[in-house]
C-alpha positions, 0 to 999 in steps of 0.5 A: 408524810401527811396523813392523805398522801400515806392514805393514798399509798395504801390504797394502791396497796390495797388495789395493787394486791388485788390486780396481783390476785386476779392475774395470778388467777389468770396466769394459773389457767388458760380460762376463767372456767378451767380447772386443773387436776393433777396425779401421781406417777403411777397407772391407777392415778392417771386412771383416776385422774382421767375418770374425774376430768371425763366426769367433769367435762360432760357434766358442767362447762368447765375446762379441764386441764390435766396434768397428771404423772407428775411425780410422787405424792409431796410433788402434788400435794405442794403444786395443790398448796401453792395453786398450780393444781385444784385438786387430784386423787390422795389417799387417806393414809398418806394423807394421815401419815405422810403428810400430817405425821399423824400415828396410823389409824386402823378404822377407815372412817376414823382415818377419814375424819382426821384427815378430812378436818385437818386438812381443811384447817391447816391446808385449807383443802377439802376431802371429798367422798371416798371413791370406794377402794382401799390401795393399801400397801403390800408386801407381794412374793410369786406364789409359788416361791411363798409357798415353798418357802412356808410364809403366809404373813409379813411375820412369817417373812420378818422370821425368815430374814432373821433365821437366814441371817443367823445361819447364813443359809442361802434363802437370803430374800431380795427385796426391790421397792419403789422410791416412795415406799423406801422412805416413807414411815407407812413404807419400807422405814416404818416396817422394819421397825414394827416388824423387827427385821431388815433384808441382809442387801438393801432393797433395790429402787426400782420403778412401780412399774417394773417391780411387778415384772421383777418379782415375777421373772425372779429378778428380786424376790419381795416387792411392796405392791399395791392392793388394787393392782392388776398385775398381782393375780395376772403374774400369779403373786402372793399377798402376805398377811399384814399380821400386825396390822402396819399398814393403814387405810389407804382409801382414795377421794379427791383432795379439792381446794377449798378456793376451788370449790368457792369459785366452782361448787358444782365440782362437789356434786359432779366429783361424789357421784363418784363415791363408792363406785370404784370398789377394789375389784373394779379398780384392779380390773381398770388397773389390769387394763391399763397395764397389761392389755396396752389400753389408753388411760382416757379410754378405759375412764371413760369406758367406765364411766359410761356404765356407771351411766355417769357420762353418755356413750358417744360412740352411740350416736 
């Protein structure tokens, strides 16, 4: 083959990539101007998520395209890799545990500072500013079956398990957890080990929405909850101490791609003028309305957002 004509071919190559590219591009959204944001199978994501395309749909003149509730954290953490999303709402100690494989960090900012660079590196994601909360991971009982049972803390729980077994006396606890803390090593896996025990039944898998009412109605005993969750002071639950310090900061941002934010670098501005406006209180209540009073996602984001004074208030016109 003459040295014109392979020129010739790769230079079709070169266009041909490229046309793949730009229609690639435009097969990922309905129009140039759209972004697509993403969200974990649970309340406080769709909450969340709802918050960031409100913020940015009265902001800019960007489209957005939600696709939240898709499924647990690898679920959108790949679709952000491979394109399908621009960005969605992590935490930094999944981010660091789950995702990295990294060892737990106890200090938030240092936890950040990790995932922050390795993300950008080996991912080519951005983390931006930190909204505010931490939903770290719990273990929860009722109140009143923990205080009857004398256990304060996860140790005190871990001694309990293993005195009941030893014994075979009848306080033999049910636990029912989630499908992600089942088997993640920030969760149930991770746990057992650092705290030395493991229920005599296995937990039972059970939908994070239900497993609050489960625990409270006596169906199980001991559930993994979430920090900034509503239900925890409305079902009148007990949150045991985390003696030794297991669980690791799980402070939430948007996770943003880096292409995303060179086609849009206006979404970085919109998106931290949410840091630290969602503290835990804040979220818990936002939490509480969602699943306990019945309230729409997109209703109570933008409720929020309107005093914050981050959108205007429509109904006031």
């Amino acid at each position: 083959m003459s040295f014109k004509l392979r020129l010739f071919f790769a230079v079709l190559v070169v266009i041909g990539a490229g046309v793949v590219l730009v229609a690639s591009r435009a097969l990922r959204a309905p129009g140039e101007q759209t972004v697509v944001i993403g969200g974990k199978q649970f309340t406080e994501q769709e909450i969340i998520g709802e918050i960031m395309a409100a913020l940015i749909e009265s902001n800019s003149d960007i489209e957005v395209e939600r696709r939240l509730n898709l499924g647990g954290t690898m679920i959108c953490f790949n679709a952000l890799k491979a394109g399908d999303l621009d960005l969605y709402a992590e935490y930094t100690g999944t981010g660091l545990v789950n995702i990295l494989k990294r060892e737990v960090i106890a200090d938030p900012e240092e936890a950040y500072d990790v995932v922050q660079k390795d993300f950008r590196e080996q991912f080519d994601l951005v983390w931006l500013q930190p909204f505010g909360f931490n939903n770290t991971y719990t273990l929860t009982m009722r109140k009143d079956h923990a205080k009857k049972l004398d256990v304060e803390s996860i140790s005190g729980l871990a001694d309990l398990v293993r005195r009941a077994e030893e014994q075979d006396r009848p306080e033999r606890l049910r636990a029912g957890f989630d499908a992600e803390f089942l088997t993640r090593p920030d969760g149930y896996l991770g746990l057992k080990d650092v705290y030395d025990f493991q229920f005599a039944s296995e937990p039972r898998q059970m939908d994070p929405g239900l497993m609050y009412r489960a625990v409270a109605d006596e169906a199980v005993d001991v559930i993994d909850g979430f920090a900034t969750d509503g239900r925890i002071p409305a079902y009148d639950l007990y949150v045991l101490e985390d003696d030794k310090g297991f669980f690791p900061p799980y402070y939430a941002a948007p996770l943003v791609r880096a292409e995303t934010l060179e086609l849009f670098p206006e979404l970085e501005q919109i998106l931290n003028s949410l840091a630290g406006k969602l503290t835990d209180d804040v979220m818990q209540q936002l939490n509480y309305q969602v699943d306990e009073e019945g309230r729409k996602a997109a209703e109570v984001a933008r409720e929020f957002l309107v005093s914050k004074g981050l959108i205007p208030d429509d109904s006031a016109e």
